[in-house]
N, C-alpha and C positions, 0 to 999 in steps of 0.2 A: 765240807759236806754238811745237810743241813738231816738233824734226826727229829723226829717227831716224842712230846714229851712220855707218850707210850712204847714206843721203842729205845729208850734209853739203857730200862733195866737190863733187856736181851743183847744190847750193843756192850754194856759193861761186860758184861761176864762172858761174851766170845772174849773180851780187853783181858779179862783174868785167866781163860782160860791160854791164850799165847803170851801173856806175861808180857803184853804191850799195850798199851793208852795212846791216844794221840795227846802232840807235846802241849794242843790247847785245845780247851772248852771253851763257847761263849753262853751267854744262858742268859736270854733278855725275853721281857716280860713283865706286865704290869700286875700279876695277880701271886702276890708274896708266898701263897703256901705252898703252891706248886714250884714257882723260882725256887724255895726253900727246900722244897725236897730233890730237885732235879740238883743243885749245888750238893745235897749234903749224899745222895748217893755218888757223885764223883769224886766228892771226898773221901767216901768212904773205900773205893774200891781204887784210888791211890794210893790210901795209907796198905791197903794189902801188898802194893806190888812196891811198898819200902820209902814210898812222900811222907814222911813221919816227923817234919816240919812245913810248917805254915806262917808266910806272911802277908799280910793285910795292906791295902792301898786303898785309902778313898779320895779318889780322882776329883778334884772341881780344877776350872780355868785358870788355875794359879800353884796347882802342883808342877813340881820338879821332877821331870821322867829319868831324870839321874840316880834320885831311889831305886827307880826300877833297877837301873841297871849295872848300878853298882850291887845290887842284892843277886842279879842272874851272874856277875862274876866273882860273887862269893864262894870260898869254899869252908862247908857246913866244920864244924868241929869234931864233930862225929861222924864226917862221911856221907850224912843221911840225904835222900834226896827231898824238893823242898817243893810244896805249891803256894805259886807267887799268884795270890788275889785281886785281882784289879776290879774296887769296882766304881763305875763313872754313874756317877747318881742322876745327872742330869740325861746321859746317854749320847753325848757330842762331844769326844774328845777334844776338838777345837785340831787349828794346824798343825802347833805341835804334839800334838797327843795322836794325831794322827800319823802322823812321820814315827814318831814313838812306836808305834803298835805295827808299823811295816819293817820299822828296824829291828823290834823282837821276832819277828815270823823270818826275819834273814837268820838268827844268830842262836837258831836255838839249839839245844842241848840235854840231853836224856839225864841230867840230874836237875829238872825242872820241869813243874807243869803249871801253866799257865792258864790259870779259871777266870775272866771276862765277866762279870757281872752288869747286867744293864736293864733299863727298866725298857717300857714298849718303846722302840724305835719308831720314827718316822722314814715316811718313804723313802726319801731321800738317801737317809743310810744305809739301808740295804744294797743300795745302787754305789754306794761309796767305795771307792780304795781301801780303803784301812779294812772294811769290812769280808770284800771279798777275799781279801790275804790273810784275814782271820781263818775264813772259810775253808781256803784252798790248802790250809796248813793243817786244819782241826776240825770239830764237830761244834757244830751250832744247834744249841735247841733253841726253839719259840715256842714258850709256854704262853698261850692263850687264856682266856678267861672261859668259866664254865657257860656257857648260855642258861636260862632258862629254861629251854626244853632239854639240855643235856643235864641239870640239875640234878631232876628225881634217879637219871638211870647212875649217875655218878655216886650219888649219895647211897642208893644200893648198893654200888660196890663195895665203898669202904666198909659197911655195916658189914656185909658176907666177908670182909678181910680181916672184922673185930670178932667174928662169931657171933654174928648178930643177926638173927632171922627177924625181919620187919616186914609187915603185910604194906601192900601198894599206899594203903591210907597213910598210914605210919609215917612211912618215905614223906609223901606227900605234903603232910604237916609239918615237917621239920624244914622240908624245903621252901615252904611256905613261908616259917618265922626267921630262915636265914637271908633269905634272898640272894644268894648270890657270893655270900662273906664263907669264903671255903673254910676261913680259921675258924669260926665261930661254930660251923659244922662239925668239925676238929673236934670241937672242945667237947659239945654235944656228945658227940657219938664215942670221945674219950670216957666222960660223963656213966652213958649209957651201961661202956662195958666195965668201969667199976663199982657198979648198982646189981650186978650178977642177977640178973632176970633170968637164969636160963637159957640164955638164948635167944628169947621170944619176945619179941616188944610190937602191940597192939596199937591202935590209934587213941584209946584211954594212957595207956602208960606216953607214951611220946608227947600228949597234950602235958601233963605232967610234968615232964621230967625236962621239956628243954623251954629254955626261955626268949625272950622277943629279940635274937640278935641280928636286926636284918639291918644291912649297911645300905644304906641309904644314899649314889653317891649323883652328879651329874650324866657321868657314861651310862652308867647300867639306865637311868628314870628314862634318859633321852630314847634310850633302844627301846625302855618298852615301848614311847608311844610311838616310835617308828613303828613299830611290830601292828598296835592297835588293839594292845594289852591296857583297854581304857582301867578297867578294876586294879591291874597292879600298880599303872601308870599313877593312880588316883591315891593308891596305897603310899607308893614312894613319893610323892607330893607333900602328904600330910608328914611323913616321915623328914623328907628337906628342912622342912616349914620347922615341926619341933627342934631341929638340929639348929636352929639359927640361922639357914643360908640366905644367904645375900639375894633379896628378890630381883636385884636389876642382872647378877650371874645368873641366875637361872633362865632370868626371858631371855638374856642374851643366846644361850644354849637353847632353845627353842626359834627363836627369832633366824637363827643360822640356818638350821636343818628348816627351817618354812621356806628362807629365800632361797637354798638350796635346789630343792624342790620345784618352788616356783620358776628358777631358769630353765629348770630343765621339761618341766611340764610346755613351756613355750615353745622351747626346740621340738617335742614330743608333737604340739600344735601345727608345727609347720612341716613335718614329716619327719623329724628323725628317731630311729630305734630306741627304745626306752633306756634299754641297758649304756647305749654310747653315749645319749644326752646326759644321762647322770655319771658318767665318767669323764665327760667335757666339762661338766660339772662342778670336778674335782671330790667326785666319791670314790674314793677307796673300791679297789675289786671287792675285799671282804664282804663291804657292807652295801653292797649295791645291790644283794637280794633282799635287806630290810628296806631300802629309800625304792626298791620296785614293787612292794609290797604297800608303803603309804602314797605311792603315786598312784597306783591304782584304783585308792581309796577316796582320792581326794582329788576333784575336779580343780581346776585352773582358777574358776571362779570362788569355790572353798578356799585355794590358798590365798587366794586375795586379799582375800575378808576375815580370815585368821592373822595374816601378816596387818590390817590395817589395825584389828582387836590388839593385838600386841603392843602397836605402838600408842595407842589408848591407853594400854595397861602400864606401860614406861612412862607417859607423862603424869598416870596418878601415883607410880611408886614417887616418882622425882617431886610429888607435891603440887604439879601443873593445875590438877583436877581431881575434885572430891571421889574419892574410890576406895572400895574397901578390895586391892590388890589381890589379895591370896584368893578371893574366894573368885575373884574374875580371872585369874590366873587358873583356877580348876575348870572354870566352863571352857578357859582356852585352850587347856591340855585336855581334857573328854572331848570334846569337839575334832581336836587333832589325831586322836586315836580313834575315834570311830563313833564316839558318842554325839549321837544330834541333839547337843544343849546349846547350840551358837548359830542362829539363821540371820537373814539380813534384815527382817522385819524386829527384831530385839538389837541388831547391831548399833542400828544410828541413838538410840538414848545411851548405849555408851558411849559410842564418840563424842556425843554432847554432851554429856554431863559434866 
């Protein structure tokens, strides 16, 4: 069965109140704090019903599933019962890890629970064996990552769960210098409630009090400018840039979602429905209301000329042609998001220079 990472806590505690758990968890997910907390509340509410041992697996293509299974026909010295931790970093079992994980869901046994740890799958998994028999045995959460417009209402929450009354600005601010980095929120709003304000924190205290911890990463920059979040888009740019990233990674990750795009605007061109062209595409259900939201924005002939801008931009990272990258890199991400700083009348002295 699959739970959502907000129905978790009320699914534990009908588990506490029948004095039964399902024999596994899976808990995959790319956004650490929430993975962290969705693990450590099923930890917690197994140690109540007497899992009062715990052992650790970390899975790559070169582990021995005999650990495993030599540890599920152990019996504890004390009787106690035990959660066996599997967690596959990569998130692909491989053949035998796969066989592995359909021979644990035949063989299991109520002095064992079985926690799955796994970072964001790919499609494909989902659609897998191993994974449905995960499924069909136990509870799967999929922690997602927060969006930016779920940020501020998120970030409310927790502040009203620390005793934290914060006015809309407040929020605002904080969600602003975090962008997205839920730990770093965490820490902030841990911060906050041991500074005992009363309660009350204004947009003068919050400017204050928390600092620049905004993660910076390729997912989240690429989404804003899908979105057309030219200002943030522009923000996490400069933010990349300071970090060190690799200028030819980044156009890569731009360059994608342009040709992207670009297929599908063609098939759009020649009649087909916007949402199926960009799913022939190979976009993701998820994210198919962000790529129908920049196709919208961005004519046929736009992506053209954005896609030809780029490859400009690649030949002066690679040294081909005199260019000062980053900053041509900015007019190609404003442009992409919604910002008209890149026309075709300023395009050709880039391509020629």
């Amino acid at each position: 069965m699959k739970i959502k990472p907000e129905q978790l806590n009320t699914f534990l505690q009908k588990g506490l109140q029948t004095k039964q758990l399902p024999p596994i968890f899976v808990v995959s997910g790319d956004e650490p704090l929430l993975s962290q907390e969705a693990t450590d509340d099923i930890r917690s509410a197994a140690r109540q019903l007497g899992y009062n041992e715990r052992e650790t697996f970390d899975i790559d293509g070169r582990f021995d599933w005999n650990h495993v299974f030599n540890e599920t026909n152990a019996l504890s010295l004390f009787a106690d019962k035990k959660i066996l931790e599997l967690r596959i970093t990569n998130g692909k079992p491989g053949d035998k890890g796969s066989k592995a994980l359909c021979e644990l869901c035949e063989n299991l046994n109520d002095t064992n629970l079985i926690l799955v740890v796994l970072p964001k799958l790919e499609k494909s998994s989902y659609q897998s064996k191993w994974m449905k028999t995960l499924e069909a045995h136990g509870a799967h959460i999929q922690v997602w990552p927060v969006s930016s417009q779920q940020l501020p209402r998120w970030i409310g929450q927790r502040l009203q769960q620390q005793g934290i009354n914060a006015n809309t600005e407040a929020v605002n601010i904080l969600a602003d210098r975090v962008e997205g980095n839920l730990l770093a929120a965490m820490q902030e709003i841990n911060k906050l409630t041991l500074l005992s304000l009363e309660g009350k924190v204004d947009a003068d205290i919050m400017s204050t009090v928390v600092a620049d911890s905004a993660r910076y990463n390729l997912f989240s920059f690429v989404d804003k400018v899908l979105e057309g979040d030219a200002e943030s888009a522009a923000r996490a740019l400069r933010g990349l840039e300071n970090e060190g990233t690799d200028p030819l990674a980044l156009l890569w990750a731009i360059t994608r979602e342009l040709r992207t795009l670009n297929k599908a605007s063609q098939a759009v061109a020649l009649g087909e429905q916007k949402d199926r062209a960009l799913k022939n595409s190979g976009v993701w259900d998820k994210r198919i209301p962000l790529f129908r939201k920049a196709l919208g924005r961005l004519s046929p002939a736009h992506l053209r000329m954005l896609i030809h801008q780029a490859g400009a931009i690649d030949r002066g990272v690679k040294g081909l042609r005199k260019a000062d990258f980053w900053s041509e890199i900015t007019t190609l991400v404003l442009s992409f998001a919604g910002s008209q700083t890149l026309h075709p009348k300023n395009i050709k002295l880039l391509l020629q220079a």
